[in-house]
TORDO-891478 format. One line per 10 residues: number of its first residue (from 1); their letters; for each residue x, y, z of C-alpha. Coordinates in steps of 0.02 Angstrom, whole numbers, always signed. Layout:
# residues N
NUM	A	X Y Z  ...
# end
This chain:
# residues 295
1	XXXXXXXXXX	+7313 +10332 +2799  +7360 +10136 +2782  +7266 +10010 +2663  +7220 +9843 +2734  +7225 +9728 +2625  +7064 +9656 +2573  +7035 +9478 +2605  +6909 +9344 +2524  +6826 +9223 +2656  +6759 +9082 +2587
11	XXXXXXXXXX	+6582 +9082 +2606  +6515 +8980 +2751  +6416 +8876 +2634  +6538 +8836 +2511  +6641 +8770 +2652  +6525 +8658 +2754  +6468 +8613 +2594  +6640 +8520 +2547  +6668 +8447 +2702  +6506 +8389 +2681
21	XXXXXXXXXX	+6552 +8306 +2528  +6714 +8248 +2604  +6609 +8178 +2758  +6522 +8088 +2631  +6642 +8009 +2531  +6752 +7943 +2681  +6574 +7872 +2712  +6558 +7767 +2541  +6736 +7709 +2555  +6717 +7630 +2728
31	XXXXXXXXXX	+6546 +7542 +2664  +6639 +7479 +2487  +6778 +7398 +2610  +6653 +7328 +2716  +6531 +7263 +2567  +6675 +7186 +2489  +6750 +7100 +2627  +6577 +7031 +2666  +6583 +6970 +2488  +6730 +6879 +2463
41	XXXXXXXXXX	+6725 +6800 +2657  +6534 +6730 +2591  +6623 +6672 +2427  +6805 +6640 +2471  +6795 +6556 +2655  +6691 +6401 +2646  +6781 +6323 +2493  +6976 +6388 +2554  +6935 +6355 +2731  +6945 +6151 +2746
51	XXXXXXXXXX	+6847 +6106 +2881  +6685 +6056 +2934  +6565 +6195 +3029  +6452 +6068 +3094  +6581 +5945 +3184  +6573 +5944 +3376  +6729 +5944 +3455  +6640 +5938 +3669  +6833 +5951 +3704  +6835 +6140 +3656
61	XXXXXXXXXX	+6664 +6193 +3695  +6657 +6384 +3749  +6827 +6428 +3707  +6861 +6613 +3710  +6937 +6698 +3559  +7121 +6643 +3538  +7230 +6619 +3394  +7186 +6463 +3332  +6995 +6517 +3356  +6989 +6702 +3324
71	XXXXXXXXXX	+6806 +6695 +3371  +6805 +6575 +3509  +6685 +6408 +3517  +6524 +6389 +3538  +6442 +6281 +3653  +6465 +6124 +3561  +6660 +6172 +3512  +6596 +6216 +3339  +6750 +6383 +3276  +6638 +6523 +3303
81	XXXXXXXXXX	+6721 +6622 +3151  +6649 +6480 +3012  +6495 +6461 +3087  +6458 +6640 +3063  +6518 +6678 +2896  +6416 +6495 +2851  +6271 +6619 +2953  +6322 +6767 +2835  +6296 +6673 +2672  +6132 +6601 +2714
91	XXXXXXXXXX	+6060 +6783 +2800  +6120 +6865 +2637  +6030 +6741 +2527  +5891 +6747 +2618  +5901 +6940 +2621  +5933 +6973 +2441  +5812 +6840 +2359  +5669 +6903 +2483  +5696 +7109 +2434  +5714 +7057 +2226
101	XXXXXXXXXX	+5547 +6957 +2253  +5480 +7111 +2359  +5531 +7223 +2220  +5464 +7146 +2084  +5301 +7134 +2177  +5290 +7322 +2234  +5346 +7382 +2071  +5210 +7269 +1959  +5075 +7315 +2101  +5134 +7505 +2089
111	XXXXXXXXXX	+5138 +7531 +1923  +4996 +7468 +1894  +4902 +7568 +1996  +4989 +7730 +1929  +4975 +7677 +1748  +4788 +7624 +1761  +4734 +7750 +1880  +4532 +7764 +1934  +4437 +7623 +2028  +4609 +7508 +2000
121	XXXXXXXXXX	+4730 +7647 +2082  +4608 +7654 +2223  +4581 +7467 +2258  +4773 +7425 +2238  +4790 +7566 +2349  +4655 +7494 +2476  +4753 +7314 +2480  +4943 +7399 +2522  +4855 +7487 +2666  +4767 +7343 +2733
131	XXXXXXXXXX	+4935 +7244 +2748  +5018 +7396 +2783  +4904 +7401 +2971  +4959 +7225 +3006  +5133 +7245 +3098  +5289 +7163 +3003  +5344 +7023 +3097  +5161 +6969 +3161  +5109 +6939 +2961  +5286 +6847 +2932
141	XXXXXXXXXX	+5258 +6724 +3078  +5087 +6699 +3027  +5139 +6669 +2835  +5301 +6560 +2900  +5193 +6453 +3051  +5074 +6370 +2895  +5250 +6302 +2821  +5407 +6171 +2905  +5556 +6298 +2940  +5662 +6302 +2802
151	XXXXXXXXXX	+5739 +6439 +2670  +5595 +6446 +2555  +5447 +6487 +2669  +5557 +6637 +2775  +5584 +6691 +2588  +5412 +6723 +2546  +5374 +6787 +2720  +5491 +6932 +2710  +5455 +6956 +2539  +5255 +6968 +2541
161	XXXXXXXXXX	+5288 +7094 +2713  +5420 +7192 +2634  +5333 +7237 +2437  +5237 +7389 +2524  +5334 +7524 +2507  +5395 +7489 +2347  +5228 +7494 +2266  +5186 +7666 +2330  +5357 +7730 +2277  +5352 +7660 +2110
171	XXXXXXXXXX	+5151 +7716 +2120  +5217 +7905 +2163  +5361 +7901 +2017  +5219 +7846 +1874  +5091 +7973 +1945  +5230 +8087 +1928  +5270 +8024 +1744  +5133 +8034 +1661  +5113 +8210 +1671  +5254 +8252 +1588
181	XXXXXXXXXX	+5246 +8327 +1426  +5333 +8171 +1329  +5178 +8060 +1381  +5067 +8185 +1338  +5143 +8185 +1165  +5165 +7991 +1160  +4972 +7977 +1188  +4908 +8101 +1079  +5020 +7993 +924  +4911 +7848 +955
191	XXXXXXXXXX	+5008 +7749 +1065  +4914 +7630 +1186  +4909 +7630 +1381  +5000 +7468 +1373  +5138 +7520 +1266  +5173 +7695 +1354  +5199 +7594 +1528  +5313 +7472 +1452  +5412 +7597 +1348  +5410 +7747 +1446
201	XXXXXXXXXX	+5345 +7724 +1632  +5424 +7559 +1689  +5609 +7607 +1604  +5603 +7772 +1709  +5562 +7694 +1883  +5691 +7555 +1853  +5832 +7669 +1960  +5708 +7719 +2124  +5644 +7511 +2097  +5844 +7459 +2116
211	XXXXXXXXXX	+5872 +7582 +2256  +5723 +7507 +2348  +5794 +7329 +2319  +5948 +7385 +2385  +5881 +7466 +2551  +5777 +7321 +2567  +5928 +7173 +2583  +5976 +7240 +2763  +5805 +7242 +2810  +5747 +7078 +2756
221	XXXXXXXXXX	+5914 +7027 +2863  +5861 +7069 +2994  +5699 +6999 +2981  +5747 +6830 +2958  +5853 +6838 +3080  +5727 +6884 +3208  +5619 +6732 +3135  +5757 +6621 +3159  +5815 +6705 +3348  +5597 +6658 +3369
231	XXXXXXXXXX	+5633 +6472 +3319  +5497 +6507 +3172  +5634 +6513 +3034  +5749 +6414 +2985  +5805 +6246 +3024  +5897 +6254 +3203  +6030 +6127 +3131  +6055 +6279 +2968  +6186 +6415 +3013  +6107 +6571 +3004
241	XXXXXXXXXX	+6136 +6725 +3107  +5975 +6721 +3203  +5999 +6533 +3228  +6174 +6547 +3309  +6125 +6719 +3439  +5965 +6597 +3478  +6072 +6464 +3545  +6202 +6577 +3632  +6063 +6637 +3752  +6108 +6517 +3876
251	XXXXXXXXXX	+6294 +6552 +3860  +6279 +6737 +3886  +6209 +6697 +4051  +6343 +6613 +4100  +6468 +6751 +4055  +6528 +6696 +3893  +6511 +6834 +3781  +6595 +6794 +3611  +6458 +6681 +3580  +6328 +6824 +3537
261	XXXXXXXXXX	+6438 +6979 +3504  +6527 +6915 +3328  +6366 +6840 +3257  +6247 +6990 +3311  +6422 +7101 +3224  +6387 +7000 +3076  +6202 +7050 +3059  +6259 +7241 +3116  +6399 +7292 +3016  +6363 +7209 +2835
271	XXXXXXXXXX	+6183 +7290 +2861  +6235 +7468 +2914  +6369 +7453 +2757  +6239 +7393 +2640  +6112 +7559 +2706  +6258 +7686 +2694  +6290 +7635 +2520  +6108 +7648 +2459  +6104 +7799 +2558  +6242 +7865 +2446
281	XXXXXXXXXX	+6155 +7810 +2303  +5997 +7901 +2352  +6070 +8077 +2384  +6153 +8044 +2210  +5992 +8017 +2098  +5886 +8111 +2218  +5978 +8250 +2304  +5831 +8347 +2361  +5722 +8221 +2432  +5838 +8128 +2551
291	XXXXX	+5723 +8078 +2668  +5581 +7989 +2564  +5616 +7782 +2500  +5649 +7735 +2667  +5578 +7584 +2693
# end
């Protein structure tokens, strides 16, 4: 009679689980790289890079990519590759000062209505869903057609569209608060609605408030760029993403390519980075409900 030897298999779960993990963190390093290097191109380019984006050079219109223009020309023999990191910088300002106005809308609207509760809850509640049945884009044209194109008005047109889902997260995380047993005690010692929202509610939402900010810059990227690719953002003369696929249209149909694909690559890949990392940062605070802040 032989003896096998006896031999320990990893359980199934403990293995997916680490590749999983693995999966994930090759995941966060690509983004990083990609965040960065959007970074220091918006930073580093325009004042190492001496020349002028808007000078028209009809002698090398529509060049395709080479070595001395990576990117190609445009139709006015503008280097593609400036004009659309000059595009980058003004999406991305666009993008992040419309989701940190956004945020700090949805999060003074939510907590509110979580902290106050009753016939205030209810009527905050009542306003997010009325703007909530009024498609995205249709409200920002409307808000940005009463204003000249220009950075300011697409700012406040992605920002008073974008401030919804915020509120009812930040709504959800103080309804969630204030039954826990530390408000409960905080209340009971005297301390007024006021102070217990400032101290304890509004510290505690501060990380799922951030996250939404962050999930919110690729969004509000795209959205001005779609204003812009609609002529309804801003200025035609401004490089911004939207602005520069706009006025390849006509080049596309004529078979030039480069044009479109690097800009609309600039609006894709810094966006899809920007999600994956907030993504990350989701499963990390949150690991068991993945799915909810997206906005």
């Amino acid at each position: 009679m032989t003896c096998e030897p006896v031999t320990t298999a990893e359980p199934a779960w403990r293995s997916h689980g680490t590749e999983r993990r693995s999966t994930r963190a090759v995941r966060v390093r690509v983004c990083v790289v990609l965040v960065a290097a959007t970074v220091l191109a918006v930073l580093l380019v325009p004042p190492l890079v001496r020349l002028d984006q808007q000078a028209v050079d009809l002698s090398s219109r529509l060049l395709p990519p080479s070595w001395s223009h990576p990117f190609g020309t445009d139709d006015l023999g503008r280097d593609l590759l400036l004009r659309c990191v000059y595009g980058l910088r003004v999406s991305l300002l666009v993008g992040v000062a419309a989701a940190l106005t956004a945020t700090l809308i949805g999060t003074a609207v939510g907590a509110t209505a979580g902290a106050l509760g009753g016939w205030a809850d209810r009527g905050l509640m009542r306003v997010v869903d009325t703007f909530s049945s009024v498609p995205h884009l249709l409200l920002g044209i409307f808000i940005v057609a009463m204003f000249r194109p220009g950075v300011g008005p697409v700012i406040v047109s992605v920002a008073l569209t974008h401030w919804l889902s915020t509120a009812r997260i930040v709504r959800a995380e103080v309804l969630s608060l204030r039954a826990r047993p530390y408000i409960d005690a905080a209340v009971s010692g005297g301390a007024s609605r006021w102070r217990v929202t400032v101290r304890h509610l509004l510290p505690a939402v501060v990380p799922q408030a951030a996250l939404a900010a962050v999930l919110m810059v690729p969004h509000a990227m795209w959205h001005e760029s779609a204003l812009s690719f609609l002529g309804l953002g801003l200025p035609t003369h401004l490089a911004s993403l939207g602005n520069l696929i706009q006025a390849a249209r006509g080049s596309l149909l004529a078979g030039q390519w480069w044009p479109t694909l690097f800009p609309g690559l600039f609006i894709i890949v810094p966006t899809l980075a920007v999600a994956g990392l907030a993504g990350a940062w989701r499963e990390r605070i949150n690991p068991r409900r993945r799915s909810e802040l997206m906005l």
